[in-house]
C-alpha positions as CSV (number, residue, x, y, z in Angstrom):
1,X,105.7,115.9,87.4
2,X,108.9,115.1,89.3
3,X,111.7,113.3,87.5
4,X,114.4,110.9,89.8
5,X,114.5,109.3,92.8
6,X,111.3,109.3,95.4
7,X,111.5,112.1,98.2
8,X,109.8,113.2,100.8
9,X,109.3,117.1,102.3
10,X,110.4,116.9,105.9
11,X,110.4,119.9,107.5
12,X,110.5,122.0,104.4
13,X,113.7,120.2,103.4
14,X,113.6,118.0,100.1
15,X,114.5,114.7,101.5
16,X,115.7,111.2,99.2
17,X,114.7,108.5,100.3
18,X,117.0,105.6,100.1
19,X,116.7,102.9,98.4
20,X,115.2,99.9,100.3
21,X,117.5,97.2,101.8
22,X,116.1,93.4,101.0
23,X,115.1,93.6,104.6
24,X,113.3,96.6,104.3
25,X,111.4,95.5,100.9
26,X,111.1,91.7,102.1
27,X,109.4,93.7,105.2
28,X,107.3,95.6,103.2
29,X,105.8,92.8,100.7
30,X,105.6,90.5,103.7
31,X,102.9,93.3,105.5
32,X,101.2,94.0,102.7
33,X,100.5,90.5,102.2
34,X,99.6,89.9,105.5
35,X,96.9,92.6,105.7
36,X,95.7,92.9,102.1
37,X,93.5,89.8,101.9
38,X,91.8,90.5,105.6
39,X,90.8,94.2,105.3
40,X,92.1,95.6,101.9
41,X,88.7,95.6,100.6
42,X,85.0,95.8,101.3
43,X,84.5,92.4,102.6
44,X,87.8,90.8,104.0
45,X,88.9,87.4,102.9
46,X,89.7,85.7,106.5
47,X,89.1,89.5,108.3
48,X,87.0,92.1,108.0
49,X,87.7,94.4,105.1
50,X,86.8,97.9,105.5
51,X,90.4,99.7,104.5
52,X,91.6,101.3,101.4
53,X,95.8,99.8,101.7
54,X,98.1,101.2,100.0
55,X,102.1,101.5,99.8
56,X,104.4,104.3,98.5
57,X,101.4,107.0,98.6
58,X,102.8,110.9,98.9
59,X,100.6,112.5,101.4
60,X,100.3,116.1,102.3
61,X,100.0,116.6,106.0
62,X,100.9,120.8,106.6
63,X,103.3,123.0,104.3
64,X,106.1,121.7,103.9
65,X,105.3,118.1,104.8
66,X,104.6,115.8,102.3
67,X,105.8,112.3,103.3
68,X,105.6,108.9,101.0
69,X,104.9,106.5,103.5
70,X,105.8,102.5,103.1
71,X,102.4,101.5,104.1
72,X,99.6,103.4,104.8
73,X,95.7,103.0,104.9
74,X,92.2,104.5,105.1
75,X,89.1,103.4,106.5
76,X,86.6,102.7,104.2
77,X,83.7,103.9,106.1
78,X,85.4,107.6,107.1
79,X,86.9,107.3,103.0
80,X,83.6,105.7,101.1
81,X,85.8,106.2,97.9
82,X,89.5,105.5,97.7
83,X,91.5,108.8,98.5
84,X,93.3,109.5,95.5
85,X,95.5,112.4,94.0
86,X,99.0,113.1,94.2
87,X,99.7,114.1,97.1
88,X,96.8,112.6,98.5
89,X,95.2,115.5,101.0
90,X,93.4,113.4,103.1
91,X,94.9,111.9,106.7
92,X,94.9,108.4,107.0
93,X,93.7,106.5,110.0
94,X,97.1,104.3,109.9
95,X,101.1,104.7,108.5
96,X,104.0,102.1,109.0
97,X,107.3,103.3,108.3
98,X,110.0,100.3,108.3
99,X,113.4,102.0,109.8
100,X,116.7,101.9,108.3
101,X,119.6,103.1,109.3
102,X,119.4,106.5,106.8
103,X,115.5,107.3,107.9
104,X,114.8,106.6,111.3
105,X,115.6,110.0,112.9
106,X,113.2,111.3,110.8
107,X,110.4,108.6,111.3
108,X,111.0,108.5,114.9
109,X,110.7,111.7,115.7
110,X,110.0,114.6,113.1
111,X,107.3,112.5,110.9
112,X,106.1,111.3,114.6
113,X,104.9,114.4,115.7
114,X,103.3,116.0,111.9
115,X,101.6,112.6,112.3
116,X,100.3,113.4,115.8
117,X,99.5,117.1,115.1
118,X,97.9,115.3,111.6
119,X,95.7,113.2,114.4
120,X,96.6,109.9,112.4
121,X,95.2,107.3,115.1
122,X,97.8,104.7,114.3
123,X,101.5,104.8,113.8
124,X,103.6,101.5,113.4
125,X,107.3,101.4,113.3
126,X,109.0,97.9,111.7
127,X,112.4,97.7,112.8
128,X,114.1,94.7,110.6
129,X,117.4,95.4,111.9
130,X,116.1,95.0,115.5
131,X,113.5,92.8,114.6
132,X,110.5,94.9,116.3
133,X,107.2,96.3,115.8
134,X,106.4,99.1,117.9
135,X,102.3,100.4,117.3
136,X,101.4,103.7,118.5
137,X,98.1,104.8,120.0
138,X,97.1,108.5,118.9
139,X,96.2,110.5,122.5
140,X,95.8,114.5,122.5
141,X,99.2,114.1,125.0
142,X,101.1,112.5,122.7
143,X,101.3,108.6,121.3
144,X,101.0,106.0,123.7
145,X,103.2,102.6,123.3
146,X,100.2,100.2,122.4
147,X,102.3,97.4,121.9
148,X,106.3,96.7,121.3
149,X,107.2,93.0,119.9
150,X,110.1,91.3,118.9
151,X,110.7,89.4,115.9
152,X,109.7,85.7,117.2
153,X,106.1,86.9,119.0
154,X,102.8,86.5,116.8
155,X,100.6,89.5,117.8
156,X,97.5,91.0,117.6
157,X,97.9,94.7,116.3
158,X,95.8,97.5,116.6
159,X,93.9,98.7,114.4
160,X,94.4,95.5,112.9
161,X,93.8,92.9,116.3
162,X,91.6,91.4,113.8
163,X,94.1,89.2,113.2
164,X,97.0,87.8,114.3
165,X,100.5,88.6,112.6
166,X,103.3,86.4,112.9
167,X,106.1,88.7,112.8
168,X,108.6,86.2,111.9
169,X,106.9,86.2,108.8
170,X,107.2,89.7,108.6
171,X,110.6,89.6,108.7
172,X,112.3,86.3,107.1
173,X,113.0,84.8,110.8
174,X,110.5,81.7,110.5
């Protein structure tokens, strides 16, 4: 078991991860509370359920790449039982990384293409220093730009149109 502060394995290098700003945890608990109650279970309440949510989660994508993501979750009807382990080998159908200023060259481009190799459909980036969400669309060319809000738009997200998300919310505008 590994002692100290969480890390991630990026390219074969062992990589700290920072400690959260309030913007970035504020950012964090705000998502998770947005999309637990609609789909983090097998019958959404207000949405439609079906995912297995987590945050924090060490998966292992390749060698070398084991990534602890701020959100990520599973659908319950590729997943029947909640992936578990440590590092969790299975791929999830969607990860959200929230930038900061120490992490976003590697969740912008390095984690961005293990995740496309990985085939994880969805990829969300939460800026809250630019106040944007930006969702990717898995392709076999590379992720499309599904959608790119700012801070003071309420949106319908994929895989999560479900429901709408006021990203002011998200992000201690409103």
């Amino acid at each position: 078991m590994r002692h100290g502060p969480p890390a991630e394995i990026v390219g074969g290098d062992l990589v700290e991860k920072a400690a959260p700003s309030p913007e970035h945890g504020s950012a964090q608990f705000a998502l998770s509370g947005q999309l637990f109650s609609p789909f983090g279970s097998s019958r959404g309440s207000g949405g439609p359920g079906g995912w297995w949510l987590m945050t924090e989660v060490e998966v292992e994508y390749e060698t070398h790449e084991v990534y602890r993501h701020d959100h990520l979750g599973f659908r319950r009807d590729r997943h029947p039982v909640r992936p578990s382990g440590r590092p969790v080998d299975a791929r999830p159908d969607w990860v959200c990384e929230i930038l900061s200023a120490s992490n976003a060259s590697n969740d912008t481009v390095r984690k961005l293409r293990t995740l496309h190799r990985a085939g994880v459909p969805h990829y969300w980036l939460l800026d809250p220093e630019r106040l944007t969400l930006t969702v990717l669309r898995w392709t076999s060319e590379g992720y499309l730009e599904a959608l790119i809000a700012t801070g003071d738009e309420t949106v319908r997200a994929e895989p999560f149109e479900a429901i709408e998300l006021p990203l002011a919310d998200i992000f201690g505008t409103g």
